[in-house]
N, C-alpha and C positions, 0 to 999 in steps of 0.2 A: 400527347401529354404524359407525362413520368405519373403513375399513381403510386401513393401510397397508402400503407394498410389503413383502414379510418380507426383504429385505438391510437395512432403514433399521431395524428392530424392533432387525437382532442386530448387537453392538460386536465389534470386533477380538478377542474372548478368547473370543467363542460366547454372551454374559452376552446379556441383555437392556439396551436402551439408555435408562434412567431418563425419561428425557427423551420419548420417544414414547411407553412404554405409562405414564407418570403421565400426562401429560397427554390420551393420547387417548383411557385407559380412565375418564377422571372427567369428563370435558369436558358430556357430556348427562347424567353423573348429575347433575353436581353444577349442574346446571341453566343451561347458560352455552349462549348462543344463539349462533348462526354455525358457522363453520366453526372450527375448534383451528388449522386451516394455519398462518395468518397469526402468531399465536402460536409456534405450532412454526419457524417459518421464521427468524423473529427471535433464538429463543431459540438456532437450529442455528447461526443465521453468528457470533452474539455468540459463542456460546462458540468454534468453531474462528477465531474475529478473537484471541480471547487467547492460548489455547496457540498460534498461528503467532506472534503479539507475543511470549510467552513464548522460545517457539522463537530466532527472529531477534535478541531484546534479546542473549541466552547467546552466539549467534556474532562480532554486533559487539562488544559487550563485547570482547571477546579482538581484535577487531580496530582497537580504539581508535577506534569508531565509536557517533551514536547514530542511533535511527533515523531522525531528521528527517535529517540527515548524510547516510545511507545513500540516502534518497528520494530528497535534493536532487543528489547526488552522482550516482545511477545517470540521473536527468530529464538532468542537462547530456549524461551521457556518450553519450545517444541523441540529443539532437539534433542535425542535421544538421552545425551548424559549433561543437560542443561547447560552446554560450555562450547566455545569455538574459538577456534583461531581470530585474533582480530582481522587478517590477510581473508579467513572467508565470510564474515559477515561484511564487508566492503564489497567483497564480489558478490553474494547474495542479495543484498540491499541497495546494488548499484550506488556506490557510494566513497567518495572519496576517502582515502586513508587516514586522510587528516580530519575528515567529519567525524571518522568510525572513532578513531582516539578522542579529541575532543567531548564526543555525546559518553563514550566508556567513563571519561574521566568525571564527567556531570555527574554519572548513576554512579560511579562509585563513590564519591562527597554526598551521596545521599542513600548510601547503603544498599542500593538494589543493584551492586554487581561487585565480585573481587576476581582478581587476577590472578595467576598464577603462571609459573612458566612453563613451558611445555614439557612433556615427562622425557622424550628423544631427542629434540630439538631446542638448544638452549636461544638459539637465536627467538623464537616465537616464542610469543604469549599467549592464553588461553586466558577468555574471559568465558566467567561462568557467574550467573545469575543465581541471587540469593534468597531466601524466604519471603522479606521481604518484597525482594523485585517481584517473583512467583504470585504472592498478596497483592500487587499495585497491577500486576497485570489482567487478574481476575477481576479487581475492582475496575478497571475499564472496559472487561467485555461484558459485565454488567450492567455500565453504565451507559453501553452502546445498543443495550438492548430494553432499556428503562422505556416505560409506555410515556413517564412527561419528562423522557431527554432531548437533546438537542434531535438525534437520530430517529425522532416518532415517527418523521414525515416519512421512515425507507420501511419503517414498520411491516413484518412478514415479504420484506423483497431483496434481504440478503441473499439468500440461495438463488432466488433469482436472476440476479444480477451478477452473482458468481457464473451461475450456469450460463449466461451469453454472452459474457467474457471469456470464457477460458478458452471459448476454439478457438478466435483470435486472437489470445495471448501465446496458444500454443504454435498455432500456423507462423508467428513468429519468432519462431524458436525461443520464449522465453520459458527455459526449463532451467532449475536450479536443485542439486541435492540439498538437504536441510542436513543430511548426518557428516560432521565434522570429521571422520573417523574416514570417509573418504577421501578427504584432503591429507589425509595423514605424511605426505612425503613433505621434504623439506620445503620451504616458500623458496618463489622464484626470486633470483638477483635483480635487486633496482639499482639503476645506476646511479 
């Protein structure tokens, strides 16, 4: 029988957690070869990927934000000179060119982003986030850390939950520069 650790078995209320003992009490009955992990592990990040989306939609919502918004919003506010290419926040954010333009075009009809065109490269544009944006985006990491926000339930398990992610974000090669300044050559030709 496959064990696991008894903190992963038991939920927040002392209950049994559906999710480990269906699957890992049936796994070799029900005659399925391999490991359940792999299954389990998929099934563990899908569901906390929703309720933390669930989570975060509730707090933008109220802050006239959506999420792509909030992604592309908080990416400008940490880069070095607050601005990128629109070519690398779509590669940063895994994110279609036409999402990147479209959510650019939202924040800027609402003042948290202007454009500008590039200082060497006339073909690209640089968007760079405004006082504003700067202001909406602190009011969200405040309000993702509010004790009666939608996010109480992760209360003190951010870092945690960063720290056992990140080997396996790493281990698949999901590495991204944030400084814009690296991307500095010309953008590639689309056809």
């Amino acid at each position: 029988m496959i064990e696991a650790p008894r903190e992963a078995e038991d939920g927040m209320d002392g209950g049994m957690d559906p999710l480990v003992m269906g699957v890992r009490d049936r796994w070799e009955k029900q005659g399925l070869r391999g490991e359940p992990w792999p299954f389990m592990a998929v099934c563990s990040v899908g569901r906390l990927n929703q309720l933390l989306k669930k989570a975060l939609d509730i707090e933008l919502k109220r802050l006239e934000l959506t999420r792509t918004g909030y992604f592309l919003l908080t990416t400008l506010a940490l880069t070095p000179r607050g601005g990128a290419r629109l070519s690398m926040l779509g590669r940063f954010l895994m994110m279609h060119p036409t999402t990147v333009k479209l959510t650019v075009d939202q924040l800027e009809a609402a003042g948290l982003v202007g454009r500008t065109r590039h200082p060497r490269d006339r073909r690209a544009t640089i968007v760079a986030i405004t006082p504003a944006g700067r202001a909406r985006v602190n009011d969200v990491s405040l309000a993702l850390e509010a004790p009666g926000g939608a996010f109480a339930a992760f209360a003190g398990m951010h870092r945690d939950m960063f720290d056992a992610l990140q080997p396996a974000r790493l281990a698949a090669g999901d590495v991204e520069s944030l400084d814009p300044g690296a991307q500095e050559g010309p953008e590639p030709r689309r056809g």
